[in-house]
N, C-alpha and C positions, 0 to 999 in steps of 0.2 A: 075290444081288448087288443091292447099293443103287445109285441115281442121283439127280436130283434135278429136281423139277421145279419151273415156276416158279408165283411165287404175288404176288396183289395185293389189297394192304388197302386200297388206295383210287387214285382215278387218278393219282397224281401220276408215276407211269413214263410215263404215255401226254405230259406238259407234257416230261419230261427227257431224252428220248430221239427220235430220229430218230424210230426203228423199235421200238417199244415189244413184245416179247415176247408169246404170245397164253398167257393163263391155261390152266395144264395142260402145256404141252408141255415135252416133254425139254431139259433143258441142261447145257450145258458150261461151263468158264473162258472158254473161246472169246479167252483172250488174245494170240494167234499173230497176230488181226489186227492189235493194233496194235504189231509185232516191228521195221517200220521205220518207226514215229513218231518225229517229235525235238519236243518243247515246240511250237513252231510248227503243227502241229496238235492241239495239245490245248486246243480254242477252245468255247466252247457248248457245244450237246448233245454234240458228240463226243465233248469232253470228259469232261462226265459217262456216256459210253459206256464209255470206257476209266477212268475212277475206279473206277467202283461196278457195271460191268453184267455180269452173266451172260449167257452166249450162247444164245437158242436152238433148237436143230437142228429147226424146220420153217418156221420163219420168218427164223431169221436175225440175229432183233431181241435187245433187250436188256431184262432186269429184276432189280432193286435187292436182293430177296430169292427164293429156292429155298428149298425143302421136300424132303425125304431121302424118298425113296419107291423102296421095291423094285421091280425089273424083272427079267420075262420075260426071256427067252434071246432069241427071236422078235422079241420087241422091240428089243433090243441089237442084233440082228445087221438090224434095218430100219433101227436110227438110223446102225450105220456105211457102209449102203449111199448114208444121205443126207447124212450127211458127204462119202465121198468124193467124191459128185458136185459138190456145194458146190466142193471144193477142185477138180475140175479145171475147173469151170464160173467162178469168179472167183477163183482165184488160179495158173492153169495147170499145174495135175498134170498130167503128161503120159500118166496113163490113172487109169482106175479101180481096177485093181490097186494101183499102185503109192501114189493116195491111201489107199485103205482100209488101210494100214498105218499113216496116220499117223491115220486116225480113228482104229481100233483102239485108237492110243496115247491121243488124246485123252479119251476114251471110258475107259481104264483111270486115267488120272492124276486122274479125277471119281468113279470108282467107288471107288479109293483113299481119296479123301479124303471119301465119303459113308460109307465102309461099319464105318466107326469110330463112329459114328452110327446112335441111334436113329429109325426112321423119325415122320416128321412135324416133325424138327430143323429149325431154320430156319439156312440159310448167309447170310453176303456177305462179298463180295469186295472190298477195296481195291488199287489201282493205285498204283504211282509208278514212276515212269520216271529209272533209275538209270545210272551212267556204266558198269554192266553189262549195261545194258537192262531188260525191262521186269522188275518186282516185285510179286508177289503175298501178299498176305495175306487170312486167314480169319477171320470172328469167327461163333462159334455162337451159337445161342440154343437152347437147350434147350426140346424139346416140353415144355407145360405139364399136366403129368400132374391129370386131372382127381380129387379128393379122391373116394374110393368111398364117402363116408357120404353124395353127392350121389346114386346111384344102389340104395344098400341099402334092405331094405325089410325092418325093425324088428316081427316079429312078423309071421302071417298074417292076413289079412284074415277069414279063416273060423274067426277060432278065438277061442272063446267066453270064452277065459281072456287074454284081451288088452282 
């Protein structure tokens, strides 16, 4: 199973975002938050929280690009225990059970859409906010597969006929 985590080429998440995502850690679409926004909140960083932000699951925060990286079972089953706290800690699931079925979901609709994907692929997310709520879209970047005549080595070093 793939997931994604996030990643930064330079700091501009930490100027566009509230809560800027911490390098490494697991994420989601994490779009559910903004499920009852209308335009009137979609101002400044929020803004750009809900355009372009991935969610993620240890802080909460938000960044621009994720990276497709395989995961542990162990792992999977730690992030949907902090998912569903999340949900019943700020958006009132009314237990732990009954959130970690919707982690569970959210957690599968990421892994779905990483596992089509070679690991180190880079994702992001676009946002628009439709008269059906909210919209998602994906644009990939393709790991850039390093050239193997940068790593070959053309004859042995030991050998007298080179």
């Amino acid at each position: 199973m793939k997931l994604a985590r996030a990643i930064h080429f330079d700091e501009s998440d930490t100027r566009v975002f509230h809560n800027p995502a911490r390098t490494g850690e697991w994420c989601i679409s994490g779009g559910f938050e903004f499920s009852n926004w209308s335009e009137a909140d979609l101002t400044g960083k929020a803004r750009q929280a809900f355009a372009n932000g991935w969610m993620g699951c240890e802080t909460f925060g938000r960044v621009s690009f994720v990276a497709v990286t395989p995961i542990e079972p162990v792992e999977h089953a730690a992030l949907a225990d902090v998912l569903a706290q999340h949900f019943v800690d700020i958006y009132g699931a009314p237990s732990i059970e009954a959130a970690r079925n919707v982690a569970l979901e959210e957690l599968s609709q990421m892994a779905d859409l990483c596992d089509e994907h070679d690991t180190n692929t880079l994702l992001t997310v676009a946002r628009d906010l439709t008269e059906a709520g909210v919209r998602e879209t994906y644009r990939v970047i393709e790991a850039q597969a390093a050239g193997l005549e940068q790593f070959a080595v053309h004859g042995a070093l030991d050998d007298p006929h080179h």
